[in-house]
C-alpha positions as CSV (number, residue, x, y, z in Angstrom):
1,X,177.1,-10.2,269.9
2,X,173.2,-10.1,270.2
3,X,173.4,-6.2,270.5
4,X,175.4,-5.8,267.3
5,X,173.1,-7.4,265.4
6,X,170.3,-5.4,267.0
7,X,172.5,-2.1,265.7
8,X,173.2,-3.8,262.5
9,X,169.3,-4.3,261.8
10,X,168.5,-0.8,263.0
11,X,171.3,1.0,260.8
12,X,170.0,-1.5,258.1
13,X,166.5,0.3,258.5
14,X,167.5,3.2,258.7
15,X,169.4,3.6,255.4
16,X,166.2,1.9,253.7
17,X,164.0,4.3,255.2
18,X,166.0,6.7,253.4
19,X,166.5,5.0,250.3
20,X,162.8,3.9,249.4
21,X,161.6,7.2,250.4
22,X,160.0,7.3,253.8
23,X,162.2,9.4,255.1
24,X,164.5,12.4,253.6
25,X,168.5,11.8,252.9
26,X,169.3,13.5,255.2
27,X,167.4,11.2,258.2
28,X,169.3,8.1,256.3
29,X,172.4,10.1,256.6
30,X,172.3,11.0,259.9
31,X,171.5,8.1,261.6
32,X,173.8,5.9,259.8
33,X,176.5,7.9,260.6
34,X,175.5,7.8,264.4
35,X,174.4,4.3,264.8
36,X,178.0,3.6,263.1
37,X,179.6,6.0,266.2
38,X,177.0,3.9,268.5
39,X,178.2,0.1,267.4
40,X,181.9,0.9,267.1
41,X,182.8,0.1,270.9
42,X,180.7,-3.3,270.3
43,X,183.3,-4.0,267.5
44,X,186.9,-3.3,269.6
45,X,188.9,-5.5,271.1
46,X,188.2,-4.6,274.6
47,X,184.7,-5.5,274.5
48,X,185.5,-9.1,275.5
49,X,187.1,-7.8,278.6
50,X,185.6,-4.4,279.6
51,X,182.5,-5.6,279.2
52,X,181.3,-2.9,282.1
53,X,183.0,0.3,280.7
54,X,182.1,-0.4,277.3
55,X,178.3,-1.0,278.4
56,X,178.3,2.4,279.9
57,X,179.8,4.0,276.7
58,X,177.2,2.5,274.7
59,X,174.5,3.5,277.1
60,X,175.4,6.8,277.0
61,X,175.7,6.8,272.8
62,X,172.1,5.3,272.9
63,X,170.7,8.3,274.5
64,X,172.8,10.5,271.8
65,X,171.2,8.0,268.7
66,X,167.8,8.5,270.4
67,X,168.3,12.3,270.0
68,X,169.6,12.5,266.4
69,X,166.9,9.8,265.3
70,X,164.0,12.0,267.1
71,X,165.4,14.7,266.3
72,X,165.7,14.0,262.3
73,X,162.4,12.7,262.1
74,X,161.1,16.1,263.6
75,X,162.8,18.1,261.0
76,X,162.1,15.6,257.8
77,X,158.1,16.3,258.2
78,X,159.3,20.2,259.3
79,X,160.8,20.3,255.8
80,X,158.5,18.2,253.6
């Protein structure tokens, strides 16, 4: 449960990022909507017992929030 609150907090930040102005809407957008697709194998009802499988999955959906966040926050200063 540890790691979902660590996404919580993150997906927390990033919307307030968005919403007090440090970063564009579409940075707040973005990474909400992927740090939602990155916490939703946390939340199913096969975490308790695929704990393995659904590490991996989250791994790999790490990597792709890593990409979008970098990627967003590239293109916000690109486009202010």
């Amino acid at each position: 449960m540890g790691n979902a609150v660590f996404g919580l907090v993150f997906i927390s930040a990033c919307y307030l990022l968005a919403r007090w102005g440090h970063a564009g809407f579409m940075f707040g957008l973005a990474t909400v909507a992927v740090g939602l697709y990155w916490l939703q194998p946390m939340f199913s009802p096969r975490w308790r017992r695929d704990r393995e499988d659904i590490a991996k999955i989250v791994f790999k959906r790490s990597l792709l929030v890593l990409m979008v966040l970098n990627t967003f926050m590239t293109l916000s200063h690109v486009l202010l």
